[in-house]
C-alpha positions as CSV (number, residue, x, y, z in Angstrom):
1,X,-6.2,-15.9,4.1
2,X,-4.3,-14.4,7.3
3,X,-5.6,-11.5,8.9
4,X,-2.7,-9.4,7.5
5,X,-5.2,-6.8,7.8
6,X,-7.6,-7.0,10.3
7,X,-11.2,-7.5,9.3
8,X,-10.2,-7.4,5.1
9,X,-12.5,-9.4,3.5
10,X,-11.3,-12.6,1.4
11,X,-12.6,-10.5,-1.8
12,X,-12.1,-6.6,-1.1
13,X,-10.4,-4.4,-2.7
14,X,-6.6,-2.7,-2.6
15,X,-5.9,0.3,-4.7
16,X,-2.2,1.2,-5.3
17,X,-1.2,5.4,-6.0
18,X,2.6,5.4,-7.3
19,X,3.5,9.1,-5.7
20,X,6.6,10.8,-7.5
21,X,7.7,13.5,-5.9
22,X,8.5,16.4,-7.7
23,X,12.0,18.0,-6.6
24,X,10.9,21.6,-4.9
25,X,9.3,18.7,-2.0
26,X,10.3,16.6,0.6
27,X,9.3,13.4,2.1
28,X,8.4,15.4,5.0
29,X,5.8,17.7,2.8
30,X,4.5,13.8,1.6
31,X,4.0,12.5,5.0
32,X,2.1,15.4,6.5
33,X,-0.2,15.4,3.6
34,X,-0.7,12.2,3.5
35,X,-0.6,11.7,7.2
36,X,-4.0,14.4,7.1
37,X,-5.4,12.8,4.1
38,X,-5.5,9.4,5.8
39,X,-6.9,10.5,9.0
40,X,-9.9,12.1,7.0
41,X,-10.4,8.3,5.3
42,X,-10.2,7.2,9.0
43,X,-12.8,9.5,10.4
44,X,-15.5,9.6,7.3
45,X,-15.2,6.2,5.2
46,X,-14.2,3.4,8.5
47,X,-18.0,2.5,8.1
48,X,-18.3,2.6,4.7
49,X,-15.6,0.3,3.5
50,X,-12.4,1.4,4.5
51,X,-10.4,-1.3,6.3
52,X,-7.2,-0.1,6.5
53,X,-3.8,1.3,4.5
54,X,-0.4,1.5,4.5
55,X,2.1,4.1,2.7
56,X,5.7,3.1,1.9
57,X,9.0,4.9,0.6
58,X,11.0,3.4,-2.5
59,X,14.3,3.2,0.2
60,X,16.9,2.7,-3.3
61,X,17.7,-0.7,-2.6
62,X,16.9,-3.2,-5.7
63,X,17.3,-6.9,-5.2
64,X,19.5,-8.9,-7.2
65,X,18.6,-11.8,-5.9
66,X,14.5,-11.1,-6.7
67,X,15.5,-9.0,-10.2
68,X,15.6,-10.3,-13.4
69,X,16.6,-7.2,-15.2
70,X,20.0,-6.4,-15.0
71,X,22.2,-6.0,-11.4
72,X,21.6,-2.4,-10.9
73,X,22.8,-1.2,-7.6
74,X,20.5,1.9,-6.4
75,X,16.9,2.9,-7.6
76,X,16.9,6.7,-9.2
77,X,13.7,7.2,-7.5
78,X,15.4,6.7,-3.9
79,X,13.6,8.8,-1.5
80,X,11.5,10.4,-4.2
81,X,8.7,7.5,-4.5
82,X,6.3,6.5,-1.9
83,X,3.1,3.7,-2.5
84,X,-0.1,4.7,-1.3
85,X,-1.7,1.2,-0.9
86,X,-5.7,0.9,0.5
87,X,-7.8,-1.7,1.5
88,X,-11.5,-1.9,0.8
89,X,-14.8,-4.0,1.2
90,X,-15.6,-2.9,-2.4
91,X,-14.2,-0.7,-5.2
92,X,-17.7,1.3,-5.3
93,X,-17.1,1.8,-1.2
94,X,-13.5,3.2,-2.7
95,X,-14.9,5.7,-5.5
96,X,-17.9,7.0,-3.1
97,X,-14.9,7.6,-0.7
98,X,-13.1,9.9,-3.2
99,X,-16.5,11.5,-4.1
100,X,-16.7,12.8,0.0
101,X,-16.6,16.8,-0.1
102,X,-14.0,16.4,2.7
103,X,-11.7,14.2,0.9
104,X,-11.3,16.2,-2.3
105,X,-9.2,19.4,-1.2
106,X,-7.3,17.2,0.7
107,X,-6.1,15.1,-2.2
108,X,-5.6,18.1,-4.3
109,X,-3.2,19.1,-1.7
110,X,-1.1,15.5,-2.4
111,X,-1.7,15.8,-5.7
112,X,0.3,19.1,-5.9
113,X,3.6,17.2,-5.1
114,X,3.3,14.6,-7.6
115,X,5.4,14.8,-10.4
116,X,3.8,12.0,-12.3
117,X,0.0,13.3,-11.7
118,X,-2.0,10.2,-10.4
119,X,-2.9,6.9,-11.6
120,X,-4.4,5.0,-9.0
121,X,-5.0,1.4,-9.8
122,X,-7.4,-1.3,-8.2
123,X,-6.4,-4.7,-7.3
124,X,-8.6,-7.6,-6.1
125,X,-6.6,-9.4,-3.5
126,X,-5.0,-13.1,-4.3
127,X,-3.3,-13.8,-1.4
128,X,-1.9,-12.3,2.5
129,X,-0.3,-14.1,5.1
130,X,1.7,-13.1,8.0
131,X,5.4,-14.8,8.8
132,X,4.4,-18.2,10.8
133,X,5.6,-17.8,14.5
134,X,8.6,-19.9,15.6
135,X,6.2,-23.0,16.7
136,X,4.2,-23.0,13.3
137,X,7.7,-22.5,11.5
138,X,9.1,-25.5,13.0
139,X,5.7,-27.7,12.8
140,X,6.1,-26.5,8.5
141,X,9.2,-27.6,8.0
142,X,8.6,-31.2,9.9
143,X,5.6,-31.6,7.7
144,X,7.8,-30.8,4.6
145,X,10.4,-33.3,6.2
146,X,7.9,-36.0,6.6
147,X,5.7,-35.6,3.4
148,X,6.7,-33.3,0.5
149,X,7.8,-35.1,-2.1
């Protein structure tokens, strides 16, 4: 395992919350309330199982070369879906998190954008890597050269 994210343990946790934004909202509403949701996980759980977290906007484009459902062109949920996606030592470090007094208004204040409610799932982690840097991508592709079948 590569230290995608530093210090994530080979068996923590990553929790996924699909974000729909309901239309009276913008991205910019998302991102400061997310933005001061995040910074409270910072400040109260970095000791006590938070490693780290990312949040990402659906941008519309859908891969037809990585789709096997049809060749559409644009996502409907362009600019309207964001992934709130969390890494933890543990899932019960993750649900004592959301239990914090401080946390709680602070979600409800996300919550209020989403059009979809919240469903926020737990995944235990398979695999990470980072890209190989342009000396271990050339040392790679020698020892494919020389000994993949």
């Amino acid at each position: 395992m590569s230290n995608l994210i530093t210090g994530f343990p080979h068996d923590g946790v990553v929790t996924v919350n699909r974000v729909i934004l309901k239309a009276e909202y913008s991205v910019d509403d998302l991102q400061e309330r997310v933005a001061v949701l995040c910074e409270n996980v910072k400040t109260y759980h970095s000791e006590t199982g938070f490693v780290g977290g990312f949040v990402c906007l659906n941008r519309g484009d859908i891969s037809n070369e990585g789709s096997t459902i049809g060749k559409a062109v644009e996502s409907d949920l362009k600019g309207k879906e964001a992934l709130v996606i969390t890494f933890w030592n543990s899932f019960e470090d993750h649900e004592e998190s959301h239990r914090s007094e401080t946390f709680q208004p602070l979600f409800q204040n996300v919550l209020e954008l989403c059009e979809n409610g919240n469903e926020e799932i737990a995944y235990d982690m398979l695999w990470s890597g980072a890209a190989y840097s342009p000396e271990e991508a050339r040392a790679a592709k020698e020892a494919k050269a020389t000994y993949a079948a």
